[in-house]
C-alpha positions in Angstrom: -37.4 -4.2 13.4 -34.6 -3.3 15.6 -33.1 -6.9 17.8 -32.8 -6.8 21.1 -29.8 -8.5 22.9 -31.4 -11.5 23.6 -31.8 -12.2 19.9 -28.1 -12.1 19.4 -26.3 -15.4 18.8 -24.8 -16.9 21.7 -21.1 -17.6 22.2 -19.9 -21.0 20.4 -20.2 -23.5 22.7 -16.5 -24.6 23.6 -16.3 -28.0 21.0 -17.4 -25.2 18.5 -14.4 -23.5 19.1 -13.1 -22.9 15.2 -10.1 -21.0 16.4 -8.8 -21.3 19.7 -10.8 -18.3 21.7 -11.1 -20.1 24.6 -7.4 -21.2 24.8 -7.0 -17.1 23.9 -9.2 -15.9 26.6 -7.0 -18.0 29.3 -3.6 -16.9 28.2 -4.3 -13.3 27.3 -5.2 -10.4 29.7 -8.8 -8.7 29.6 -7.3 -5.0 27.9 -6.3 -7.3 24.8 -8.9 -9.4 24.1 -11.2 -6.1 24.1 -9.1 -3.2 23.5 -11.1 -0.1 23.1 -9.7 3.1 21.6 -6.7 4.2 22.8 -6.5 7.9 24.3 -3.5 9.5 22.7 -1.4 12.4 23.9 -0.2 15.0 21.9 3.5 15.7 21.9 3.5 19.0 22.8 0.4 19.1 25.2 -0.9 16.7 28.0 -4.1 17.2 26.5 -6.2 14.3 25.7 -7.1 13.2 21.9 -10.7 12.7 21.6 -11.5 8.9 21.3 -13.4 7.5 18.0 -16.6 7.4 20.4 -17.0 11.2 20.6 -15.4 12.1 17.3 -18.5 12.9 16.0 -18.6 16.5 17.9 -15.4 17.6 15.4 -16.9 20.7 13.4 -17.5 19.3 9.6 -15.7 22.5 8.6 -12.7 20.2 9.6 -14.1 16.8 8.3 -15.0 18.4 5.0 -11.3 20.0 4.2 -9.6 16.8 5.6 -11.4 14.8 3.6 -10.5 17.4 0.6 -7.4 17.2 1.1 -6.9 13.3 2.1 -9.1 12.7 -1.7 -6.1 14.6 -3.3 -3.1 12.3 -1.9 -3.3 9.8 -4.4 -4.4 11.6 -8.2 -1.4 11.0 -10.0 -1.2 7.7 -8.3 -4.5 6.9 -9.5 -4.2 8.4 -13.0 -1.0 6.2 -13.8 -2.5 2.9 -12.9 -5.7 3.7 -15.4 -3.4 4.9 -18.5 -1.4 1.7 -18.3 -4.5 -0.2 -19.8 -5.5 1.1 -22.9 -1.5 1.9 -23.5 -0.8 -1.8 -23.5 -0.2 -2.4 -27.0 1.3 0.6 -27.5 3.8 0.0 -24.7 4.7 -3.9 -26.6 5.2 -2.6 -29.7 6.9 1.1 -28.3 8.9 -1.5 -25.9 9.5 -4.2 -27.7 7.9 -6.4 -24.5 5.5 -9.1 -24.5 2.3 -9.6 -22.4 4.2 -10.8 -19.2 7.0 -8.0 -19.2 3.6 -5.7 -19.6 2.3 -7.1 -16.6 5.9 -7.0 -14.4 5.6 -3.3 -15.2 1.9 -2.8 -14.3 2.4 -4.7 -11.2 6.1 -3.7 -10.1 4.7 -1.7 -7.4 3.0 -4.6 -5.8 5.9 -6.5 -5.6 7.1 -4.4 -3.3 4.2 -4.2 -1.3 4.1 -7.2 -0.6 5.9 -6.8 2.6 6.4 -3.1 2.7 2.9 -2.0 4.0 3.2 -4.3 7.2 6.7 -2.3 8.0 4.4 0.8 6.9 1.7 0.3 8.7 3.9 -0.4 12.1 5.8 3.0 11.3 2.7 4.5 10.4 0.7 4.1 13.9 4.2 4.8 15.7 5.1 8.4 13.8 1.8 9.1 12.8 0.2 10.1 9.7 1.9 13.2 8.9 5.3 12.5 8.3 4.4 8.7 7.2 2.4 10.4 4.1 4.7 13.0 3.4 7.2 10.5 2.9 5.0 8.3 0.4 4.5 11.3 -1.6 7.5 12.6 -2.3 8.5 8.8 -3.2 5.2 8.5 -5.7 6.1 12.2 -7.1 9.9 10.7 -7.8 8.6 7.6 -9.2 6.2 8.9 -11.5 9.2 11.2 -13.1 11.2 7.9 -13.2 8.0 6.0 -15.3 7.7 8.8 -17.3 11.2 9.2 -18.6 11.0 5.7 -19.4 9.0 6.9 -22.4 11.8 9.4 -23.7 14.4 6.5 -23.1 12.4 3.5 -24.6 13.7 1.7 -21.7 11.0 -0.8 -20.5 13.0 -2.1 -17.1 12.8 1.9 -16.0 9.4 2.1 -16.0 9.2 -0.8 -13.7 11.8 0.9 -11.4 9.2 4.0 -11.7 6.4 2.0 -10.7 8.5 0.2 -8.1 9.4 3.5 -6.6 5.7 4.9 -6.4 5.0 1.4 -5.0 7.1 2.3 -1.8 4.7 4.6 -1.3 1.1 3.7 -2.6 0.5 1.1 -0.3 1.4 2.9 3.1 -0.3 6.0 1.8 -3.7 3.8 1.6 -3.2 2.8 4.6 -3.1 6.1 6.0 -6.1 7.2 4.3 -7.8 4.5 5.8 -6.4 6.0 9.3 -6.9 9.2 8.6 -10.9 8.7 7.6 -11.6 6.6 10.8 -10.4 9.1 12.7 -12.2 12.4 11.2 -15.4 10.3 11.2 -15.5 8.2 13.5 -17.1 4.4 12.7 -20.5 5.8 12.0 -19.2 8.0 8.9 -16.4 5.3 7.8 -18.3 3.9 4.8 -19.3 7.3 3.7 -16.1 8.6 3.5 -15.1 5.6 1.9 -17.3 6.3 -0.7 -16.9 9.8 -1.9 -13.2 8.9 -2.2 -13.6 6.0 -4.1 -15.7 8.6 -6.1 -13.2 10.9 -6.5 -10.3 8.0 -6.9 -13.2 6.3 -9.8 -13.0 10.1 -11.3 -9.6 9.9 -11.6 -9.2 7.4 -13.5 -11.8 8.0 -15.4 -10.5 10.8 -17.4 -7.3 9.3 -17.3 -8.6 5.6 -19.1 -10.9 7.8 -21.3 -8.2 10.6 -22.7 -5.1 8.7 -22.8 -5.7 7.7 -26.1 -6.9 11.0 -27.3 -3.8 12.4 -26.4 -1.2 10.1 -27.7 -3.1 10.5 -31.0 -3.5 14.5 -31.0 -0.2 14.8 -29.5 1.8 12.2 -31.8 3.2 10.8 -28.8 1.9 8.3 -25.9 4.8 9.8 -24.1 2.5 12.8 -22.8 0.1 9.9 -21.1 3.0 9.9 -18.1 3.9 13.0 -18.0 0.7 14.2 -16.6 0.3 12.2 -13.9 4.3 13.6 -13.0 2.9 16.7 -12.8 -0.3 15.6 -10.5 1.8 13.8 -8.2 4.0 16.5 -7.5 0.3 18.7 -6.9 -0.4 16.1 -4.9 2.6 16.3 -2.3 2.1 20.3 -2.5 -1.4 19.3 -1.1 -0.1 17.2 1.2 2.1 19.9 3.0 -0.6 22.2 2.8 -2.7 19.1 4.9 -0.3 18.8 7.5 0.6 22.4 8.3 -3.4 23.4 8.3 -3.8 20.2 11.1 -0.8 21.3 12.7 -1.8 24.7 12.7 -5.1 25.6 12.7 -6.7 22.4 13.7 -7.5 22.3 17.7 -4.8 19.8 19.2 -7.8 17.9 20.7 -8.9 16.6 17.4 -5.4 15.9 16.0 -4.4 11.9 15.2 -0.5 11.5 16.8 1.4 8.2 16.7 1.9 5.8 19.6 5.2 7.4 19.6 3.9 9.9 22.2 3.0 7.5 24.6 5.9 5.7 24.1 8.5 8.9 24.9 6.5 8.9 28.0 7.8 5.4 28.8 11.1 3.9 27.6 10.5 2.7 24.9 11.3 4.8 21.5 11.2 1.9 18.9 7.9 1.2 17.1 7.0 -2.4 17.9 6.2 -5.3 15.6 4.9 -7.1 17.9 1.5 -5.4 17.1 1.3 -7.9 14.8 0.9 -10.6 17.3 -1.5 -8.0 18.7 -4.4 -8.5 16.1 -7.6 -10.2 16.0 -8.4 -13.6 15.0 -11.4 -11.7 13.2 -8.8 -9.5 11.2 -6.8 -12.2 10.4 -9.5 -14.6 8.6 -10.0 -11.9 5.9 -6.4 -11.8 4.5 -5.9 -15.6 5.1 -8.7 -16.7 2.7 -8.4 -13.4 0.1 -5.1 -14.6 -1.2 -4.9 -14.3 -4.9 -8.8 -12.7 -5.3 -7.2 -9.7 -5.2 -6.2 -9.8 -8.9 -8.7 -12.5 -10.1 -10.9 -9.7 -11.3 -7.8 -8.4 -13.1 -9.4 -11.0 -15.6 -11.4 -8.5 -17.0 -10.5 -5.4 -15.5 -6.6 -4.5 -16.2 -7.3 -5.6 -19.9 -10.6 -4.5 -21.1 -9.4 -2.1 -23.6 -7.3 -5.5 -25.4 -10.1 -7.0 -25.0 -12.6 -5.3 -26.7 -9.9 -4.3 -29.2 -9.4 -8.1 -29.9 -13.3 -7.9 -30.7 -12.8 -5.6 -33.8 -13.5 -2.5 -32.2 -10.8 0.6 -32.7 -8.5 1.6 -29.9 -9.7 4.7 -28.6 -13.5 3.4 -28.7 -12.2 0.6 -27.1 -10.5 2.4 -24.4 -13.6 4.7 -24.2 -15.5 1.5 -23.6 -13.7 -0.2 -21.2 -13.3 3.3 -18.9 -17.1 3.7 -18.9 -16.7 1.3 -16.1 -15.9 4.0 -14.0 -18.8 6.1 -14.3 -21.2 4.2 -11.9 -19.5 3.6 -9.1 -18.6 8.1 -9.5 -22.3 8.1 -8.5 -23.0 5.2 -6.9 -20.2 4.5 -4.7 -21.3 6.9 -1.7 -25.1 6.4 -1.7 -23.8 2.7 -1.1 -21.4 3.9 1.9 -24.4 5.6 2.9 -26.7 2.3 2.5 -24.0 0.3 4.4 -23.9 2.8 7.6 -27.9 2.3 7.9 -28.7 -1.2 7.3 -25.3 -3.3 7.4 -24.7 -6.4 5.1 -21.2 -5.9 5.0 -20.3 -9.3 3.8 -23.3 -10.0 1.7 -22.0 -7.7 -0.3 -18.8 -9.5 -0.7 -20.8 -12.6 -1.8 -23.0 -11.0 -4.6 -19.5 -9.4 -5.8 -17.6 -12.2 -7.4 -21.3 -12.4 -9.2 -20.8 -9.9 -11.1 -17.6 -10.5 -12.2 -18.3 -14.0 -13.3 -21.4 -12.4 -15.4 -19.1 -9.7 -16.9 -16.3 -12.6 -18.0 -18.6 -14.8 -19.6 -20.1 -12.0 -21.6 -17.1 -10.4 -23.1 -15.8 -14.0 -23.4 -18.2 -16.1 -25.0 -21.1 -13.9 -26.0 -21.9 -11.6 -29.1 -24.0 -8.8 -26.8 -21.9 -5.5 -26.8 -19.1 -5.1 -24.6 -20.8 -2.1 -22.5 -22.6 -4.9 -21.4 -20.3 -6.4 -19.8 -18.7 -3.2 -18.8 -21.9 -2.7 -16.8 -21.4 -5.7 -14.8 -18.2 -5.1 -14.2 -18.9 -1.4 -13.1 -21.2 -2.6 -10.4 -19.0 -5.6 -9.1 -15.8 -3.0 -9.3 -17.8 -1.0 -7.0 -18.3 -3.4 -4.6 -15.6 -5.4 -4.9 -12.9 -4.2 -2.2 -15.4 -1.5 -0.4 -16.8 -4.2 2.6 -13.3 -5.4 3.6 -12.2 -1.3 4.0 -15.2 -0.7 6.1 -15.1 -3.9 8.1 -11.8 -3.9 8.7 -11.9 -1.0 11.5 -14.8 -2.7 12.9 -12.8 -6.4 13.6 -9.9 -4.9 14.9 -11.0 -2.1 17.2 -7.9 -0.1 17.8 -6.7 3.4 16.1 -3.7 2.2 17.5 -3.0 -1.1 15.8 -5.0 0.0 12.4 -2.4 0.8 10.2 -1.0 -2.4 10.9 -3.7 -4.3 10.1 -4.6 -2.6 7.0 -1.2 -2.8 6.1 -1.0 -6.8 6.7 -4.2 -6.5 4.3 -2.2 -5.0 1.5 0.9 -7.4 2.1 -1.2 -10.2 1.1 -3.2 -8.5 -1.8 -0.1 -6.9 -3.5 1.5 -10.5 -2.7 -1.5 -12.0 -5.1 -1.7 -9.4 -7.5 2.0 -10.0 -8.4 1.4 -13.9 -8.3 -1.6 -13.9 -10.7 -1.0 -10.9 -13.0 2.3 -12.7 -13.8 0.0 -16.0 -14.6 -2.0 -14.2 -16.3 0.4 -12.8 -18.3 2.1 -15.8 -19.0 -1.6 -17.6 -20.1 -1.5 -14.8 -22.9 1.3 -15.4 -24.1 1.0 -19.1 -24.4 -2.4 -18.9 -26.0 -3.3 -19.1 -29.5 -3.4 -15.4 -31.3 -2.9 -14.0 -27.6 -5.8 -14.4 -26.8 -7.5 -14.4 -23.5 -9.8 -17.8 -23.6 -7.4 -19.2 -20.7 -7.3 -16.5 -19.2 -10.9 -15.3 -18.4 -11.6 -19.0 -17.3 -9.1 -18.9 -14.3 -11.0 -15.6 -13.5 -14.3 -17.0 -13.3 -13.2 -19.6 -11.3 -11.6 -18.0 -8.6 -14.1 -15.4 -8.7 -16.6 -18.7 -8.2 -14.9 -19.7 -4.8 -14.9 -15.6 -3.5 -18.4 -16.3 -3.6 -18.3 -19.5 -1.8 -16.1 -17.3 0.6 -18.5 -14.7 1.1 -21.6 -17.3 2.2 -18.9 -18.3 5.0 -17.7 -14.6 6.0 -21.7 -14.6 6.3 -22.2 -18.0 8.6 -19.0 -16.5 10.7 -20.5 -13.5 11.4 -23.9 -14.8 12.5 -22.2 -17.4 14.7 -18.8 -15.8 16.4 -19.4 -12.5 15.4 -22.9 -11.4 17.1 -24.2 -10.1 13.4 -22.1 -7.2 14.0 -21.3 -6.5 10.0 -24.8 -7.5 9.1 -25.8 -4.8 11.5 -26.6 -0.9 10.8 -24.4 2.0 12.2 -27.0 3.0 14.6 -27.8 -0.6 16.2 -24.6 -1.9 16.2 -23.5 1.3 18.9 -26.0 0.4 21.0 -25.7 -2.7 21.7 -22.3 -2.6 21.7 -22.5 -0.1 24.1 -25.2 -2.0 26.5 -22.7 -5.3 26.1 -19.5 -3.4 27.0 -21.2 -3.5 30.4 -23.6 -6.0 30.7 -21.6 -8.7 29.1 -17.8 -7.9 27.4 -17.6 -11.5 26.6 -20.0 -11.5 23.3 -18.7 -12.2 20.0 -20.3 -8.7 19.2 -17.9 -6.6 21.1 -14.6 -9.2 22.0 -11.9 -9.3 19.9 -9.5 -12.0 21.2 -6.1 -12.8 19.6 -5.5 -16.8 18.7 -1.7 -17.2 18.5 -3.0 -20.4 16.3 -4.6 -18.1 13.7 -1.7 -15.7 13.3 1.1 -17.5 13.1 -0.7 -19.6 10.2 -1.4 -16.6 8.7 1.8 -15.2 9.1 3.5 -18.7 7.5 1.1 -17.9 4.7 2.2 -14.2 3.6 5.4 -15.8 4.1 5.4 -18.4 1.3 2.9 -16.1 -0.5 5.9 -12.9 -0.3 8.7 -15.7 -1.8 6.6 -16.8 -4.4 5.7 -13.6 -5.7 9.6 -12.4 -5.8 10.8 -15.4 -7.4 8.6 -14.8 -9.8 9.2 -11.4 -10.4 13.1 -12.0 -10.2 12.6 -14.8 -12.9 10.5 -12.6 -15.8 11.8 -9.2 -15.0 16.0 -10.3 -15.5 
């Protein structure tokens, strides 16, 4: 049964006051504490862009080939970051590396992103999409040469500049996909599209986890294994001019996402401006603070299933056939639950019964004599839910086309800033256990993966108390009253989004220290 307004939670009374909103509201003018979406002009016409509320009447013969052709941006990108896995003893005894050099060159592209995405993401809502992801893949397509002649060189500290190189540009690019979905369709088709390219991404990698043994043992050479995803990257920038002529071309100007560079031609200003960072949502701003390090906890299990399993007797190519069989849920899975999401909400319940899973698929492969598709299971259906809520929610606590690639590229900043951090640890735990093994290892995972879930029960409590139940909410009831409270009542937590200077500085302070600690550690393993 559908609520009415009157059973939506009231505002926190003002000693409930977590954050600072009312200190917010007094300080900072009406159009920022509820900015709606902005209408953009088009460079070469005074036409107006259609806003996300009316993006629905865009023919799907357009949705369908964006969303094509957005899919395609990242395969090689994709396919890279699944061979690395079941390569991993190859690469230690091909490189002469241990487990921690392995993981510098796995994570080398996060390093970078931890900061890059935020100067990204600015650039990105400035230029626009267009020339942003053109840029980011012509820099994968170079890096991915540069990782795979790392194989004909035996050079390990090359294929770390490779995957440094891609990192410039995988970040910013999934930021733009992000951008580029919400504005083909709209809020009310976000978590769909979300979820046939996670298909499509899950796919990817698929194959790529599943044949990458195959073909360094039919070809006599693992060499081949990064060589073809070269080759994809460069089809993937040939896609990617295709995309932009085709929407510069042949798609109406009134459905066409510019930059805030327009508007800002129109004024004086011609810089982008960082201070869109100050611009965002206390909402926004308590995912990030309180993800940092869960992005690679589940790395636990999932960057290292194929050793894993290995380690349990089984041969390598089973093994990595195995481990991949992760993927294959979530391939058919993933957009029924982007469909389930739009109709009946539970954003963040989702995020509690994720770290679940994980902890289930740990323990088993860990401590447990059932068969490691077992636990492959779990961890298909916790991978699947794992980092899907937070892309669809996102869009929904910050409210402006116009400051979203900033804010999703704040959220990668502080993901690729943890990733580094604990993949490092990790690697360093190997190495320092007994046989290499991973006892130490899969223990800090559960843990960590123990408090996300403590983590999701308060993204829960926050949303029923300051947040109106907005991400608990469906697609359909969530526009409606939104749209009845624009008018009847701005101030509910269902539709404000107010900016606490409090919230963001503290959470800029903690990208900060997060950022140095991640590069000092890379500095120290990777010299």
């Amino acid at each position: 049964m559908e609520k009415s307004l009157n059973d939506l939670p009231i505002r926190a009374k003002e000693d409930e006051d977590p954050v600072g909103l009312d200190a917010a509201k007094s300080t900072t003018p009406k159009e920022e504490l509820f900015p709606r979406l902005n209408y953009l002009q088009d460079e070469e016409s005074s036409e107006q862009v259609i806003p996300d509320e009316e993006l629905l009447d865009i023919a799907w013969k357009y949705k369908w080939l964006a969303l094509l052709c957005v899919c395609a941006f990242p395969l090689g990108q994709n396919w890279t970051d699944s061979a690395l896995g079941p390569l991993k003893a190859t690469l230690r005894t091909e490189l002469s590396i241990d487990n921690t050099q392995y993981d510098l060159a796995n994570r080398a592209g996060a390093i970078i992103n931890s900061f890059w995405p935020i100067i990204g993401g600015i650039m990105l809502d400035f230029y626009g999409v267009n020339i942003v992801t053109l840029a980011c893949t012509s820099l994968i397509c170079a890096g991915a040469v540069v990782a795979a002649l790392a194989a004909n060189t035996g050079i390990w500290r090359m294929l770390v500049g490779g995957h440094i190189m891609m990192g410039f540009g995988t970040a910013v690019l999934d930021s733009a996909q992000h951008k580029l979905f919400y504005h083909w369709f709209g809020v009310s088709g976000l978590a769909l599209a979300f979820g046939l390219e996670s298909a499509v991404a899950r796919t990817v990698k698929l194959v790529s986890g599943m044949t990458t043994i195959p073909i360094k043992n039919n070809t006599g050479w693992y060499g081949w294994s990064f060589w073809i995803p070269a080759a994809l990257c460069a089809f993937s920038l040939i896609v990617n001019i295709v995309y932009v002529l085709w929407e510069r071309t042949v798609v109406p100007k009134r459905y066409r996402l510019t930059g805030t560079r327009a508007a800002a031609i129109a004024k004086t200003q011609r810089r982008p401006d960082f201070k869109a960072l100050l611009a965002l949502p206390w909402a926004f701003w308590m995912l990030p603070m309180t993800q940092i390090l869960q992005s690679e906890a589940a790395g636990a299990f999932g960057n290292s299933a194929t050793d894993l399993i290995t380690m349990r007797g089984y041969e390598e190519d089973v093994a990595a056939f195995t481990a991949n069989a992760q993927n294959i849920l979530p391939i058919v899975l993933t957009p029924f639950i982007g469909l389930a999401v739009d109709r009946w909400g539970f954003r963040f319940h989702l995020t509690a019964l994720a770290p679940l899973l994980w902890i289930t698929a740990c323990a088993l492969i860990g401590w447990s004599d059932v068969h490691p598709l077992l636990s492959v299971v779990f961890a298909s259906f916790a991978g699947m839910i794992n980092s899907f809520p937070f892309q669809v929610t996102i869009p929904l606590l910050v409210r402006d086309q116009s400051k979203l690639g900033t804010a999703f590229g704040v959220w990668r900043s502080f993901n690729n800033s943890g990733s580094t951090i604990m993949s490092i640890a990790y690697g360093r735990m190997q190495d320092e256990t007994e046989d290499g093994g991973y006892a130490n290892v899969l223990k800090t995972g559960i843990a960590f993966k123990a408090w996300a879930f403590c983590l999701g029960l308060g993204y829960i409590y926050m949303d029923r108390r300051y947040l109106g139940k907005g991400m608990s909410m469906g697609e359909s009831q969530r526009t409606r009253l939104e749209e009845e409270l624009m008018e009847s009542d701005p101030d509910h937590p269902l539709v404000a989004r107010p900016v606490s200077k409090r919230v963001t500085w503290t959470a800029l302070v903690e990208l900060t220290c997060m950022v140095i600690v991640a590069w000092t550690l890379f500095i120290y393993y990777v010299l």
